[in-house]
VEXDREN-2710 file (C-alpha; in Angstrom, 1 decimal):
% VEXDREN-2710
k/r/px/py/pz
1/UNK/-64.4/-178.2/-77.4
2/UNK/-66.8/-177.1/-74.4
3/UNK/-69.7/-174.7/-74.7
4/UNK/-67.4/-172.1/-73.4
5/UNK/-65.2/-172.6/-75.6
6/UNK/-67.5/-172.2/-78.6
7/UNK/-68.8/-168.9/-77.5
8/UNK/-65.9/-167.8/-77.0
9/UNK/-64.8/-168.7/-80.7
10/UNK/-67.8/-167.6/-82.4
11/UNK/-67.4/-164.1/-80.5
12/UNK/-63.8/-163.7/-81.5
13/UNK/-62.2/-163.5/-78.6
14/UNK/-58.9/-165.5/-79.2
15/UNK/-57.3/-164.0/-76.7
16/UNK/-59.5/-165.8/-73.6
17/UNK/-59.9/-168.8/-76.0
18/UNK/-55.8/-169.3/-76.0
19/UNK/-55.9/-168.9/-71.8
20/UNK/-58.9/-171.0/-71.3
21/UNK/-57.1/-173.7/-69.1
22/UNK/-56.2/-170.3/-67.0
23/UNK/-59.4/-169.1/-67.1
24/UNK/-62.5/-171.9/-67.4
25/UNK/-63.4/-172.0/-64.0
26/UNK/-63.5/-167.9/-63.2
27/UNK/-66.5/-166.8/-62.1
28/UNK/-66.4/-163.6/-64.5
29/UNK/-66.2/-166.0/-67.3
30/UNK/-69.8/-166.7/-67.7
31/UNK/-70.5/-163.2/-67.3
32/UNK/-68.4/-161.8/-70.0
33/UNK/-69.7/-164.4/-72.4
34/UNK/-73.2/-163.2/-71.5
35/UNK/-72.4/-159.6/-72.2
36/UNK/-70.8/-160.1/-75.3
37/UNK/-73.2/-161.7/-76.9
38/UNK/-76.3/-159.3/-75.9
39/UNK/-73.9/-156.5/-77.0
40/UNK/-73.3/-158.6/-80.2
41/UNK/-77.0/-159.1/-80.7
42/UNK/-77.7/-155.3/-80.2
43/UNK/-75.0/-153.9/-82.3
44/UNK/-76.5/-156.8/-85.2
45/UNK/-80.0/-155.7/-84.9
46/UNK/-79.3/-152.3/-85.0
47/UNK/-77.5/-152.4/-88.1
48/UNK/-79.9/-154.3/-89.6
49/UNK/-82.5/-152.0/-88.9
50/UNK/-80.2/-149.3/-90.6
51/UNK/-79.9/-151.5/-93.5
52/UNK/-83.7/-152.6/-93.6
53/UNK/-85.0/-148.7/-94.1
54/UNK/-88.2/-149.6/-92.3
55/UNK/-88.8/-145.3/-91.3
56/UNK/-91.2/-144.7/-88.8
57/UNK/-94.4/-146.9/-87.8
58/UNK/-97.2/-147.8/-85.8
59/UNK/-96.5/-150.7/-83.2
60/UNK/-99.2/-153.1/-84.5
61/UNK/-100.4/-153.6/-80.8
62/UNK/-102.3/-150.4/-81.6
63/UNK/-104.1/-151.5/-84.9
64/UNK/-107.9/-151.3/-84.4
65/UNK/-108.9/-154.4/-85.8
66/UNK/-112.4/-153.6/-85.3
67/UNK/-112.7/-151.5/-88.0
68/UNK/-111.8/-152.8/-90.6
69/UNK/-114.8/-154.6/-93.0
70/UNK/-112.7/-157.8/-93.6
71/UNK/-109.2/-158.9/-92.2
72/UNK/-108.4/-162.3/-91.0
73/UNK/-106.5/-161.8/-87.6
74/UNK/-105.6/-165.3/-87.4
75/UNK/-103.8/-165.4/-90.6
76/UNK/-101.3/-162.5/-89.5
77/UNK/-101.3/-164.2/-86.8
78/UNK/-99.8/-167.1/-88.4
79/UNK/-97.7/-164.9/-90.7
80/UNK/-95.5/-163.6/-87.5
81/UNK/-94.7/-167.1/-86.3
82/UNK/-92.3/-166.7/-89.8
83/UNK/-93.1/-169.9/-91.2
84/UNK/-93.7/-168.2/-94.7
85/UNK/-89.4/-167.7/-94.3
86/UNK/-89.0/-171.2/-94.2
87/UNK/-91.8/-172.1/-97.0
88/UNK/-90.2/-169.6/-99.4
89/UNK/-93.4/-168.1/-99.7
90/UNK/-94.6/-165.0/-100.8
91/UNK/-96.9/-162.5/-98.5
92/UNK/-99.2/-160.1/-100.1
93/UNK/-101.5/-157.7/-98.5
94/UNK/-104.3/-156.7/-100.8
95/UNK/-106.9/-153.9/-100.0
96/UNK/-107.9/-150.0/-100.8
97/UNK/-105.8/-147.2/-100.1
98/UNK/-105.3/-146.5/-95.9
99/UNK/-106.5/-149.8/-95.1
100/UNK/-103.2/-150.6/-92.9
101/UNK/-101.2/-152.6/-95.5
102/UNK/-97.9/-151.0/-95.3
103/UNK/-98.3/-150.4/-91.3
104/UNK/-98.8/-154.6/-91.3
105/UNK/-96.0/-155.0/-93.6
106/UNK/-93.8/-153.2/-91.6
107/UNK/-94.7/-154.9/-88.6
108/UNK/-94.0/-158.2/-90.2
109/UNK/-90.8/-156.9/-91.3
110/UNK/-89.7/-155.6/-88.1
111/UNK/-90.4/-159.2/-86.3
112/UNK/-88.0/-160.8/-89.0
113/UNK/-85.1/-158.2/-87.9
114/UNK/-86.0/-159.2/-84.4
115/UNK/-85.8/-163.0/-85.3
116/UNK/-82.2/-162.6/-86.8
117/UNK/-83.1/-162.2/-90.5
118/UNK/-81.7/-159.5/-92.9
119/UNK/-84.9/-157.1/-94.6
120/UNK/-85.1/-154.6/-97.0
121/UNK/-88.0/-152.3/-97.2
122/UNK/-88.5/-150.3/-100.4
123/UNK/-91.4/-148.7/-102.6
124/UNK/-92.2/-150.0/-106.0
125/UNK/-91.5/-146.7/-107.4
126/UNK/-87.7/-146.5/-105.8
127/UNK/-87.0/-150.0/-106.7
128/UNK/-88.5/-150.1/-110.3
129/UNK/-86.8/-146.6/-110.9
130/UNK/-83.4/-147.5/-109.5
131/UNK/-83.3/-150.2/-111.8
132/UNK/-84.1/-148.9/-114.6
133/UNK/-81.7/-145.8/-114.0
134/UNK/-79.1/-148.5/-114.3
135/UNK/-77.1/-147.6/-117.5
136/UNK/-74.9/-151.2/-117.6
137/UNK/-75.7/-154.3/-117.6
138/UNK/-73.2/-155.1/-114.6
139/UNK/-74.3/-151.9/-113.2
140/UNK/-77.9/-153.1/-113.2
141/UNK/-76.7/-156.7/-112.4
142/UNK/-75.6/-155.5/-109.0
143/UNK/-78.2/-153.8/-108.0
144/UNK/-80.6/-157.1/-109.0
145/UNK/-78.0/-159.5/-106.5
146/UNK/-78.5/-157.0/-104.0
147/UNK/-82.2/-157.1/-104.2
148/UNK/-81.3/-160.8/-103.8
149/UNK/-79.4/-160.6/-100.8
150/UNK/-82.1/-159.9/-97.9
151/UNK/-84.0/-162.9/-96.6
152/UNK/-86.9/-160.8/-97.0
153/UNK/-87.5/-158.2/-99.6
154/UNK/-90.8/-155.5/-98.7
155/UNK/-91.8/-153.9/-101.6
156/UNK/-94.3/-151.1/-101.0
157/UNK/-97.0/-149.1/-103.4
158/UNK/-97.4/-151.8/-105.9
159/UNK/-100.2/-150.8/-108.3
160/UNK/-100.6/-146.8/-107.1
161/UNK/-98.4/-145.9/-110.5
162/UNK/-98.5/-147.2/-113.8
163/UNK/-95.3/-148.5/-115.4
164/UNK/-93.5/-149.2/-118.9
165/UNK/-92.9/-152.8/-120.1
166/UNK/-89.3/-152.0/-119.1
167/UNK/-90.2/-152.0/-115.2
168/UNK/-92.7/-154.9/-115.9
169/UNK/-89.8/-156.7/-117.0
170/UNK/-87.3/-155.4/-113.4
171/UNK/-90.0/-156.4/-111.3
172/UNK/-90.4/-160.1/-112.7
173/UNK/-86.8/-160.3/-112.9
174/UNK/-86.7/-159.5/-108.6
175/UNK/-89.3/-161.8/-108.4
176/UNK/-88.0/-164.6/-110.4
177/UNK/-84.8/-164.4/-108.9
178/UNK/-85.9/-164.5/-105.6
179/UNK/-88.3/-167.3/-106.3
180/UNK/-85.8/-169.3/-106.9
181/UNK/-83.7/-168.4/-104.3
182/UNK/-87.1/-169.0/-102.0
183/UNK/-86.2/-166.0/-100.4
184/UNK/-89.8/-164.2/-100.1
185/UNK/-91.0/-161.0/-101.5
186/UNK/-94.0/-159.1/-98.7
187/UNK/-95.7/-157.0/-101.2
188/UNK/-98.4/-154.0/-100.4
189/UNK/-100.7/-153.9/-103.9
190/UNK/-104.0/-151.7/-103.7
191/UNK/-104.4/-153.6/-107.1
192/UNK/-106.7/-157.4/-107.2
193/UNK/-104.7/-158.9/-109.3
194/UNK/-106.8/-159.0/-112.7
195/UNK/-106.3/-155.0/-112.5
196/UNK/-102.4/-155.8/-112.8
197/UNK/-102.9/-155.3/-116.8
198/UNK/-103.2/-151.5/-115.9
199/UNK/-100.2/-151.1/-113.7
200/UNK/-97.9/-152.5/-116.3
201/UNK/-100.0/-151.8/-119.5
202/UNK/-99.7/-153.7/-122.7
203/UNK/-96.2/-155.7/-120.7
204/UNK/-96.3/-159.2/-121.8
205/UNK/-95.0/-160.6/-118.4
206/UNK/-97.9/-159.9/-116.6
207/UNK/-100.1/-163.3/-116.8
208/UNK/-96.4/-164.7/-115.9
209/UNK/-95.7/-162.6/-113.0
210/UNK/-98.6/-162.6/-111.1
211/UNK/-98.4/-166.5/-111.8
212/UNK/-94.9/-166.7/-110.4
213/UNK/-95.5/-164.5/-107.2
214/UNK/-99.0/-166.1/-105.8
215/UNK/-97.6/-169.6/-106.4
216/UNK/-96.5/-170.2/-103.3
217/UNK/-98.0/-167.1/-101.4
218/UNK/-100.0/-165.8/-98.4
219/UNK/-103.0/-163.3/-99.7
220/UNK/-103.8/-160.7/-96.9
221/UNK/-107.1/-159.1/-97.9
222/UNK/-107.7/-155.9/-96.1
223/UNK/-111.3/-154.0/-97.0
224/UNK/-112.9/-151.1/-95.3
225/UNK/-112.5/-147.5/-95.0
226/UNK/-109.4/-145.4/-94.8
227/UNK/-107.7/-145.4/-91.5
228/UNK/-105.7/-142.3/-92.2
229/UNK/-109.4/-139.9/-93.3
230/UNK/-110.4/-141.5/-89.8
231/UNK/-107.4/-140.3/-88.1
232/UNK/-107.8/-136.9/-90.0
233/UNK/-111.4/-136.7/-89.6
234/UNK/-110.6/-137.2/-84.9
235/UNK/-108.0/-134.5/-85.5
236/UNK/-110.2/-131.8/-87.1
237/UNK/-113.1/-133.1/-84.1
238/UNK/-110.5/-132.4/-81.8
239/UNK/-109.7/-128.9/-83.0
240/UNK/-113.2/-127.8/-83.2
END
């Protein structure tokens, strides 16, 4: 089977496949093979990006990575190449309230959209909630295969609310799961991870899951001031 051939197959177009010998050596051939597959490629990533619920963000070509107190450049760096896909490994970005973590985590999950990959973005809150809402066990089972299913899974918030054993326990289970999948989890905490005891007090999993989602794991630590009072703090300058 030639090249031509191929694409055509993959795109689905049986019709020019079965009238190849009639058509390999047209000069709109090449062209309609080239269309199809940006349109093919569009129509994906846009539907990904549906499924992916990024919402709105800020390009990270306009971070100010002057002012923050501590953030290793290099290392996101690294982390866009993508290679943490490939390693199975976790990516947590760690730091105070406004620091940028869910801005970065967004960015990184809009390059893997853009790379091919399947995301979904989500808050700890929504997640946790959802699943516990569940009033099944094949109800709640679902919803646990489809946390599965992304190649990457961006969980937001982790550590702003306190939780019941009972999330404790939802959130090792995604973790777990996808562990051993090696399908990573990006994860925003404002949390160091000896303060996880208070967002899931008195849960026995905790040791366990923080164990299970740094093993193999990028740690992003973001410090410095908010960038959002900044932001606030031009606009009322600006006003006055």
């Amino acid at each position: 089977m030639t090249d031509a051939q191929q694409r055509l197959s993959v795109l689905g177009l049986y019709g020019v496949l079965h009238h190849f010998d009639d058509v390999k050596d047209e000069k709109w051939l090449g062209w309609l093979l080239d269309v199809e597959e940006e349109q093919r490629t569009i129509r994906s990533m846009e539907r990904r990006e549906k499924a992916a619920r990024l919402g709105r963000f800020k390009d990270i070509a306009d971070f100010d990575w002057s002012f923050p107190k501590k953030i290793d450049r290099k290392q996101i760096k690294e982390l866009f190449t993508l290679r943490f896909i490939d390693d199975g490994a976790n990516v947590i970005f760690l730091g105070p309230n406004g620091t940028g973590k869910t801005m970065l985590s967004k960015n990184l999950a809009y390059r893997c959209l853009q790379q091919g990959h399947n995301v979904a973005f989500t808050t700890a809150s929504a997640m946790l909630n959802a699943l516990a809402a569940e009033d099944s066990a094949s109800a709640l089972e679902r919803r646990l295969r489809r946390l599965c299913a992304p190649k990457v899974l961006c969980v937001d918030e982790v550590g702003y609310l306190s939780y019941g054993n009972r999330h404790a326990d939802l959130l090792f289970e995604v973790v777990t799961r996808r562990y051993e999948l090696q399908r990573p989890v990006v994860i925003t905490t404002n949390k160091a991870f000896r303060e996880w005891g208070e967002v899931f007090p008195s849960a026995a999993c905790v040791v366990t899951l923080v164990d299970r989602l740094v093993h193999r794991s990028e740690v992003v630590q973001v410090e410095g001031p908010s960038f959002r009072l900044k932001e606030a703090a031009e606009r009322k300058k600006g006003k006055s």
